[in-house]
PLY file of the C-alpha trace (Angstrom):
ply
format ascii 1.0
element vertex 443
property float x
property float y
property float z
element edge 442
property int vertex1
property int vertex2
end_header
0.00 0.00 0.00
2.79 2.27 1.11
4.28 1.87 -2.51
1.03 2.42 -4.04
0.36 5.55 -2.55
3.80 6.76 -3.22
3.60 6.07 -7.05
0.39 8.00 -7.28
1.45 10.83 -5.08
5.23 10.77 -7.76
2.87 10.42 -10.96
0.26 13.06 -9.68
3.53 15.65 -8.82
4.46 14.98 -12.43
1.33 16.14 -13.86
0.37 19.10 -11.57
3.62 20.87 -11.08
6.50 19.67 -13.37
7.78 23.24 -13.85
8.93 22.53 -17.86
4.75 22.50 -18.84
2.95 21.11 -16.96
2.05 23.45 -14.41
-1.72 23.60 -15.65
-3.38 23.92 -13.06
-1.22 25.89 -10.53
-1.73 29.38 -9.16
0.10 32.43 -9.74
1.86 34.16 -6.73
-1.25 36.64 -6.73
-3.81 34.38 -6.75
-5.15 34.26 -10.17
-5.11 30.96 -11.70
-3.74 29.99 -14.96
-6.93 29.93 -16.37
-8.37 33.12 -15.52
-5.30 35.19 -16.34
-6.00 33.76 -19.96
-9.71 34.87 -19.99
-8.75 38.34 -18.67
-5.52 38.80 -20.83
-5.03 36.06 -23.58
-7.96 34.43 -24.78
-8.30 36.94 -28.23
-5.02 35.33 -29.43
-5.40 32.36 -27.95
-5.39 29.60 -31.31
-5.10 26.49 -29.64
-6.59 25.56 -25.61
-3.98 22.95 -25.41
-0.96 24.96 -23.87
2.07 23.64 -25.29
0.46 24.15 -28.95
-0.05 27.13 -28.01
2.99 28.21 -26.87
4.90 26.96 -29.73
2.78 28.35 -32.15
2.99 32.33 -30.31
7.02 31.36 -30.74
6.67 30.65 -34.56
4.65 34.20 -34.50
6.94 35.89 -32.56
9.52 36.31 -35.17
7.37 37.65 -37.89
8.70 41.37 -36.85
12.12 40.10 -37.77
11.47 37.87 -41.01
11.37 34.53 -39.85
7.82 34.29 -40.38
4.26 35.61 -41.98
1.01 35.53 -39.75
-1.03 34.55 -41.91
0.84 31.36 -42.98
0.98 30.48 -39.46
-2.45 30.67 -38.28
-3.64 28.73 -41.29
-0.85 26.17 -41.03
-2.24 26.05 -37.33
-5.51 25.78 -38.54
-5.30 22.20 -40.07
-3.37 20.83 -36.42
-5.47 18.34 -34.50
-4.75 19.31 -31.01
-2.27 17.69 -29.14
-1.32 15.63 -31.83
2.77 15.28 -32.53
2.13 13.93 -35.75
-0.60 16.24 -37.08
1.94 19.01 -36.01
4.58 17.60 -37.80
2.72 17.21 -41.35
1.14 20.48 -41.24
4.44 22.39 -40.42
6.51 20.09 -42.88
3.92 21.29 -45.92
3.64 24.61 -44.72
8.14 24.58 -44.80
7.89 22.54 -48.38
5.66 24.96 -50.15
7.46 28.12 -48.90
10.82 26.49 -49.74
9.66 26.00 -53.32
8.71 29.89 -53.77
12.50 30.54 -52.38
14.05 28.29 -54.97
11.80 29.74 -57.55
12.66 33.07 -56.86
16.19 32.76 -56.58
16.18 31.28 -59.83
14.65 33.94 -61.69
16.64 36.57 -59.85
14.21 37.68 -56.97
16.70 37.88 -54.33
15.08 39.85 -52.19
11.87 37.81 -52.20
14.19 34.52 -51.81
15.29 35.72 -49.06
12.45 35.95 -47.17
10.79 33.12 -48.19
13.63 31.06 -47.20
13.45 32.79 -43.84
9.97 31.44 -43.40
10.79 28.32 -44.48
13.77 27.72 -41.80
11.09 28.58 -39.21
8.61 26.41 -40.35
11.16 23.10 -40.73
12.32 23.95 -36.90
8.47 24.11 -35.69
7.61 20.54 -38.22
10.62 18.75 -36.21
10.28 19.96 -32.59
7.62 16.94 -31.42
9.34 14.54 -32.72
12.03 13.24 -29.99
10.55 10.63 -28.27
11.93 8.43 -30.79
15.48 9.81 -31.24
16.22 7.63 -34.48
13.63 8.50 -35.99
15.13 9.92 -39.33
13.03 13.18 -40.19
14.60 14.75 -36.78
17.93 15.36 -38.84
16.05 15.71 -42.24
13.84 18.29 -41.09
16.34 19.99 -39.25
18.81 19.86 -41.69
16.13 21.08 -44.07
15.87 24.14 -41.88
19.54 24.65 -41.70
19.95 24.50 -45.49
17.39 27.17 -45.70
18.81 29.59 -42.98
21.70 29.25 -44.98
21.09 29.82 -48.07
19.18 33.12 -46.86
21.93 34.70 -45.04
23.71 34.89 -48.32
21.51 37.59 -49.15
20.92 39.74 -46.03
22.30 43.12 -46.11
24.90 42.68 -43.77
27.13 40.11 -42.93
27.09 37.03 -42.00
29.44 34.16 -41.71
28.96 30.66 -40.44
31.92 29.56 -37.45
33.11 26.44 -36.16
34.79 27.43 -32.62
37.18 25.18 -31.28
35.81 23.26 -28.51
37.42 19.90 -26.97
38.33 17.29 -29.63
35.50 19.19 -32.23
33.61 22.29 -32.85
30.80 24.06 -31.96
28.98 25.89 -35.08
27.44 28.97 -34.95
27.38 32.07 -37.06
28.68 35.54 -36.41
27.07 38.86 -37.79
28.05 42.40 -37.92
26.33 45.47 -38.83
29.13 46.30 -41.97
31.53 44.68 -43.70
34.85 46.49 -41.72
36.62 44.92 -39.05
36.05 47.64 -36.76
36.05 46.86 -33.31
32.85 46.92 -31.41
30.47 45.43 -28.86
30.20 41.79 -28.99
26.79 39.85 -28.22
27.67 35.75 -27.50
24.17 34.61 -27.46
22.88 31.15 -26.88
19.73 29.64 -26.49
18.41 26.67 -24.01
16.81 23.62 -23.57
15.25 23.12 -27.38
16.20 25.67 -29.45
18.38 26.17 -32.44
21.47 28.83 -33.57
19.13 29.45 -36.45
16.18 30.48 -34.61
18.22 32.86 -32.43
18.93 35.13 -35.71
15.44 36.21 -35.55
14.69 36.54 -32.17
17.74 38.29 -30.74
20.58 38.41 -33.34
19.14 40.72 -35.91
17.99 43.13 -33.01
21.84 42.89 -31.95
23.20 44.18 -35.45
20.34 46.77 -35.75
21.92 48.24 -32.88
25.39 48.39 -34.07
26.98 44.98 -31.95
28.60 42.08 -33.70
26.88 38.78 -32.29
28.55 35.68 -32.36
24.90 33.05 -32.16
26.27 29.02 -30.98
25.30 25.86 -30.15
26.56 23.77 -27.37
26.13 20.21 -26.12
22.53 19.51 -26.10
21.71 21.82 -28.46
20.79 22.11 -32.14
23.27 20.42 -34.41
25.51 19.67 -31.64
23.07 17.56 -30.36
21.82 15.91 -33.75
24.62 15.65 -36.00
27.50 14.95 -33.19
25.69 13.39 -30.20
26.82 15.41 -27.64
24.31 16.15 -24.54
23.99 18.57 -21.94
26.64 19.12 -19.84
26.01 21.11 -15.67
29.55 23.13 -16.10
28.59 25.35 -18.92
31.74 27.37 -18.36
33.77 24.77 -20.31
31.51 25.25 -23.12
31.49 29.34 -22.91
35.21 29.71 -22.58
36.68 28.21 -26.01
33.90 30.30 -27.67
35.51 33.83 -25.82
38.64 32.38 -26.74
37.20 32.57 -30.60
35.76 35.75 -30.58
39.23 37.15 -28.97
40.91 35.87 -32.19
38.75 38.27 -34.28
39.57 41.49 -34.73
36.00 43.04 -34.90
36.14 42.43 -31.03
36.59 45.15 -28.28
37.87 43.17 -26.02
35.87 45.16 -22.78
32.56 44.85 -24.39
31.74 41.15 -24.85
28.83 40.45 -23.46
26.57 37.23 -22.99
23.44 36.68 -23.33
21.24 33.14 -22.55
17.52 32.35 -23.65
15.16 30.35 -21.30
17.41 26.98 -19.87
20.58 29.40 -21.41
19.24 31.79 -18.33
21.29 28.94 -16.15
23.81 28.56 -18.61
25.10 32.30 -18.86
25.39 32.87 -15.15
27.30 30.05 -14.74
29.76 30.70 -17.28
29.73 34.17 -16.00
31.11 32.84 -12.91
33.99 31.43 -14.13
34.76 33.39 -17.47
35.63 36.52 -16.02
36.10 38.45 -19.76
32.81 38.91 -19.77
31.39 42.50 -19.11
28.19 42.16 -18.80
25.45 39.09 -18.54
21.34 38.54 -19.63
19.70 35.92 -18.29
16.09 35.50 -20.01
14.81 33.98 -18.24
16.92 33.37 -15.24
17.32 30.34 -13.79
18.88 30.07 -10.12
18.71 26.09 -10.51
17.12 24.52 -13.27
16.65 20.76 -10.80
13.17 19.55 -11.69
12.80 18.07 -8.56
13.41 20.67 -6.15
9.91 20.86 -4.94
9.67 16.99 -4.46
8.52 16.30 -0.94
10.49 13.51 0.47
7.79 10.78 -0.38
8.42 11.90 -3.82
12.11 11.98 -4.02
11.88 8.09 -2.15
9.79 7.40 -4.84
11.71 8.45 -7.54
14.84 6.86 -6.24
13.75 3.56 -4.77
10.97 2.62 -7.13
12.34 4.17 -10.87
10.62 1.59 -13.01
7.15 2.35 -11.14
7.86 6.19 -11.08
8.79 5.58 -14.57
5.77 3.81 -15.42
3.06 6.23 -13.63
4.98 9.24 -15.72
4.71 7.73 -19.24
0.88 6.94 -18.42
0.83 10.74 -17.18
2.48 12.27 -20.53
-0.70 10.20 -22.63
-3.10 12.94 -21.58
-0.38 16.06 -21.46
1.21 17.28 -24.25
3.57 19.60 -22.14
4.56 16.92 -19.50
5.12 14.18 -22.17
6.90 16.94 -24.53
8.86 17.95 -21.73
9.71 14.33 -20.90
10.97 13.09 -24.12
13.15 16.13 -25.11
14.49 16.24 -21.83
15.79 12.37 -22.16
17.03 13.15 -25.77
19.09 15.74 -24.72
20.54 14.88 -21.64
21.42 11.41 -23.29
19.17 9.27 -20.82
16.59 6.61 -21.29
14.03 6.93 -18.73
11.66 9.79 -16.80
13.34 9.34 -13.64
17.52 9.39 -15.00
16.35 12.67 -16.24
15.15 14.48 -13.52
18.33 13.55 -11.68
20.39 14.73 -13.60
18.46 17.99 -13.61
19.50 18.53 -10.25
23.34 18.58 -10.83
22.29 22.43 -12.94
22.64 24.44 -9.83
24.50 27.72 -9.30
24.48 27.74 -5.73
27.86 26.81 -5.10
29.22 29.59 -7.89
26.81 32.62 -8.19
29.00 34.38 -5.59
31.86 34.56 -7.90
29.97 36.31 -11.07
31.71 39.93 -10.66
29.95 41.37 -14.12
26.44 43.32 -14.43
23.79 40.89 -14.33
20.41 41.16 -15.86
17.81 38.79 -15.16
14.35 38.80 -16.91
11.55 38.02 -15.97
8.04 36.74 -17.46
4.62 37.80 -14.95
3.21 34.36 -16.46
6.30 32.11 -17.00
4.62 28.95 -16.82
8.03 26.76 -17.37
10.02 28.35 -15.07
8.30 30.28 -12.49
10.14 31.61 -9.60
13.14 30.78 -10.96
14.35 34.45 -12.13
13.79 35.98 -8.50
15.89 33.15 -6.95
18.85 33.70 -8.91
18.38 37.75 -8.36
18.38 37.33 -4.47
21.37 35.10 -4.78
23.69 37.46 -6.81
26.44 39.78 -5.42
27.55 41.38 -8.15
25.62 44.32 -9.57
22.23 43.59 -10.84
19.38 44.08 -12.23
15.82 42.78 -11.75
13.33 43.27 -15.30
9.70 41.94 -15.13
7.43 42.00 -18.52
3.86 41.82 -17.82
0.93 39.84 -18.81
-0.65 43.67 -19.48
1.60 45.05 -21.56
1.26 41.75 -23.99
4.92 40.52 -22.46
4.04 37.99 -19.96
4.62 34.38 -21.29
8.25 32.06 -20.98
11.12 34.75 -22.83
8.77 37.58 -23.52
6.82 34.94 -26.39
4.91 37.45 -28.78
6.51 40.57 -27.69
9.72 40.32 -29.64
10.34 43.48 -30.23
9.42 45.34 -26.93
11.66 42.21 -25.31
14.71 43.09 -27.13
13.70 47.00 -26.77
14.43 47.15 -23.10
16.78 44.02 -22.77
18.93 46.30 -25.48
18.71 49.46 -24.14
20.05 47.49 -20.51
23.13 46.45 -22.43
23.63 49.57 -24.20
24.13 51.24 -21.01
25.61 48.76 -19.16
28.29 48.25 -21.91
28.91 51.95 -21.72
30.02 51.96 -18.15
31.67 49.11 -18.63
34.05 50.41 -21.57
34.50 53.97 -20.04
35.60 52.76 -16.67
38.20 50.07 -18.25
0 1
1 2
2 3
3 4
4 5
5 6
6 7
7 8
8 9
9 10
10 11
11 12
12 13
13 14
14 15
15 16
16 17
17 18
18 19
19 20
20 21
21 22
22 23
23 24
24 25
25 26
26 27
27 28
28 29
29 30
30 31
31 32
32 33
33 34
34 35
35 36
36 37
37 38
38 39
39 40
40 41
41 42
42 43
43 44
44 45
45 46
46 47
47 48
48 49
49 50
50 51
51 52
52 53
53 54
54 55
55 56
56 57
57 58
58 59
59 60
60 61
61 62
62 63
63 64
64 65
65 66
66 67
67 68
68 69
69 70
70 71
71 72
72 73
73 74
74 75
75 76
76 77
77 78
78 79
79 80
80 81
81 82
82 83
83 84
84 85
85 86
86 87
87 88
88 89
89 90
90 91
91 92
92 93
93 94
94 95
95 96
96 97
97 98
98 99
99 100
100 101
101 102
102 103
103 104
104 105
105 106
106 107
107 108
108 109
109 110
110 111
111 112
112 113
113 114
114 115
115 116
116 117
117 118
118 119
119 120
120 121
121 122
122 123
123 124
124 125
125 126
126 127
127 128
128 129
129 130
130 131
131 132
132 133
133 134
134 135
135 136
136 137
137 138
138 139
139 140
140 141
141 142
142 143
143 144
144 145
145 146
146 147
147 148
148 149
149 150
150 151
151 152
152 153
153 154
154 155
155 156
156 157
157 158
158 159
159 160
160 161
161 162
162 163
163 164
164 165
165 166
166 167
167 168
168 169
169 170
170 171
171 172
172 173
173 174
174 175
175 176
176 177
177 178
178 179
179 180
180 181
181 182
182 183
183 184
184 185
185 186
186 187
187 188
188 189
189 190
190 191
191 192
192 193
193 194
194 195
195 196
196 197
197 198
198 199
199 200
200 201
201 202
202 203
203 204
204 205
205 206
206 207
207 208
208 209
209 210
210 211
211 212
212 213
213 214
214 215
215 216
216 217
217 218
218 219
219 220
220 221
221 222
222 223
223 224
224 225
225 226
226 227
227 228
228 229
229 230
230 231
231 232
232 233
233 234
234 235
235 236
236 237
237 238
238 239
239 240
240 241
241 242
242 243
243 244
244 245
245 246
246 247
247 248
248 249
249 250
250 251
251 252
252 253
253 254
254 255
255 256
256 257
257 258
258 259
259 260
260 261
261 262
262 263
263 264
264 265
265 266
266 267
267 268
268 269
269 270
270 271
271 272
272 273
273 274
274 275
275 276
276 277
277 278
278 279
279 280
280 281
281 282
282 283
283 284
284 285
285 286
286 287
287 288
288 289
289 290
290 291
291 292
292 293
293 294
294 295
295 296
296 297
297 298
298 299
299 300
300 301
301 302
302 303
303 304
304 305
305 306
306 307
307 308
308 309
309 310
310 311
311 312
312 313
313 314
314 315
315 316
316 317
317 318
318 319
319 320
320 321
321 322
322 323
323 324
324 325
325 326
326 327
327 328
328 329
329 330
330 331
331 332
332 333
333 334
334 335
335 336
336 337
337 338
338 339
339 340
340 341
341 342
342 343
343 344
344 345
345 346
346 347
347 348
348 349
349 350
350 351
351 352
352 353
353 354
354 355
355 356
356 357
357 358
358 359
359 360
360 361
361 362
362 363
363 364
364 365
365 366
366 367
367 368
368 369
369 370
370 371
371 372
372 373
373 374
374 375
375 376
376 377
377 378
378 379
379 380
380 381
381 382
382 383
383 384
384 385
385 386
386 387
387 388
388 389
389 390
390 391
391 392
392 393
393 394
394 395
395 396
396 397
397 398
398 399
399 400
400 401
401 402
402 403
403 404
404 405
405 406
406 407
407 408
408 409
409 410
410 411
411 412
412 413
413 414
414 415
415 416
416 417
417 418
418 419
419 420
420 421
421 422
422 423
423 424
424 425
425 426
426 427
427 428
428 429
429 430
430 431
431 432
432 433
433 434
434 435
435 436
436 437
437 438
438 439
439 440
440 441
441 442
């Protein structure tokens, strides 16, 4: 009986508060469920009631102010998704990438290069959204076509942008890490350099739209890369995530030190939701780095943190049952079996429960006191993923700081600012700017 009621109690945690999506049902620090915050502030947008569908479709959306994709194309795309279903998001997405890539190749063809451009923009975008449900079979061969489709397209864009752009491989270990570095002009003047990264599911190609153009608008070089557990990294050389992100940061300040667009006293770093752990612990170690954005931030990213100790015996001394009570959870929750199957693809595991321990070794708390650079963390009033994370890692910091809430109100309020790309990178920016500038004149 004991172990009975200690399964359910492990399998019910799972589905009520697992903090990567599937906190459905929880309530917000003022009060307000979930639910009612979307009837009072959401609902008009709101294309799909399943969240994770949701979500990811506001992200596809949320780079239409930068190129990466067209509304309309989007919503109808949605439009034809069963809900909740991988595979219906898949073929939708996959068509919607297809018939956009064939107006690219058309166009470039007969000269359009302009309109090629954009189209294979779109397409890039749609590829990424086609493939991201599919990991919970990692062999299953359209991860790296679809990807790699997306790839191909991103690159055969960035040949025709108006400024430049040149694809990397940073020295890293016994391989490389790719990525891509931009600058506003062609001359190797130095100037401000962004290293941005994203997280937990997100690619080098997706960052160009959602950060790296608003970098280069405002006069930075940004050098965009993937690490273990990410993007190519993760599909084409098998590496995973690894807790001591500092080993992956410091070969990559090492590259952009070689260049000679780089002022040395204005790199800066910059990590996108899991990346929100990621930068500050680099930060802690790589001490080149002037300033640091963590968006959102992440004190410890552990998934079990708020297991009581019924749960954590549970997990520990009964895996196979804990693992079994999960995968019967994740049939009825897209987030929670989403969450579930990326997270075992990445960190290299095969079950639920060799996941979430390893979650637990991505902790700052025995480094945040040595970060010495301007930190900003961001914050998200309805971060659903990750809430309460930001404000932990604030408290914790010594170094100068900097605490910046978006709001449900002013359209801002979901995981990384989703659907407000451009008032995101607005005030994240303008933080930077300044911070950059203090930084430089008092070196």
């Amino acid at each position: 009986m004991e172990l009975e009621r200690m399964k359910g109690t492990a399998t019910a945690f799972l589905v009520g508060i697992l903090v990567l999506g599937a906190q459905l049902s929880s309530a917000s620090e003022n009060g307000d469920s979930r639910e009612k915050m979307f009837c009072s502030s959401a609902a008009v947008y709101r294309v799909f009631q399943d969240d994770e569908f949701h979500f990811q479709l506001l992200r596809q959306l949320s780079v239409t102010s930068y190129g990466g994709a067209d509304i309309n194309e989007c919503l109808i795309t949605a439009s034809r998704i069963d809900p909740g279903d991988f595979e219906s998001w898949y073929l939708e997405w996959f068509a919607a990438a297809e018939s956009v890539h064939q107006i690219a190749d058309e166009s470039l063809e007969k000269g359009h290069n302009v309109s090629a451009r954009d189209a294979y923009q779109r397409a890039s975008g749609y590829y990424r959204a086609a493939e991201f449900f599919l990991h919970g079979n990692p062999v299953d061969p359209r991860i790296l076509q679809t990807w790699g489709k997306s790839r191909e397209c991103f690159r055969k864009a960035i040949d025709l942008v108006p400024h430049p752009v040149e694809m990397v491989e940073i020295p890293y270990e016994n391989t490389t890490l790719p990525g891509y570095f931009l600058k506003p002009d062609p001359s190797d003047q130095p100037r401000k350099t962004l290293i941005l990264q994203t997280g937990f599911d997100g690619t080098a190609e997706e960052l160009y739209f959602s950060q790296g153009t608003a970098a280069v608008e405002r006069g930075y070089n940004c050098l965009i890369f993937e690490g273990p557990g990410q993007g190519g990294v993760l599909r084409e050389q098998g590496l995973h995530f690894r807790p001591d992100w500092e080993n992956v940061v410091t070969p990559v300040v090492d590259y952009v030190l070689t260049r000679n667009e780089t002022d040395p006293g204005g790199i800066a770093l910059m990590g996108i939701s899991m990346g929100g752990y990621m930068a500050p612990r680099a930060a802690a170690y790589e001490h080149r780095i002037a300033a640091c954005v963590a968006n959102g931030g992440v004190y410890e990213l552990n998934y079990t943190r708020d297991f009581s100790p019924e749960e954590m015996y549970a997990l520990i001394n009964y895996p196979d049952e804990f693992d079994a009570g999960t995968r019967e959870a994740m049939k009825n929750d897209t987030s929670l079996r989403w969450s579930i199957e990326h997270g075992m693809y990445s960190f290299g595991v095969d079950t639920p429960h060799e996941f979430l321990i390893k979650s637990q070794e991505y902790n700052l708390k025995d480094c945040v006191q040595q970060i010495s650079c301007p930190v900003l963390v961001v914050d998200s009033e309805d971060d659903w993923m990750m809430p309460g994370r930001a404000m932990q890692l604030y408290d914790a910091l010594e170094s100068p700081k900097e605490y910046m809430l978006f709001t449900i109100e002013e359209g801002a309020g979901e995981h990384c600012q989703m659907g407000a790309r451009r008032l995101s990178n607005q005030r994240i920016f303008d933080w930077l700017d300044e911070t950059l500038e203090g930084c430089q004149k008092g070196s």
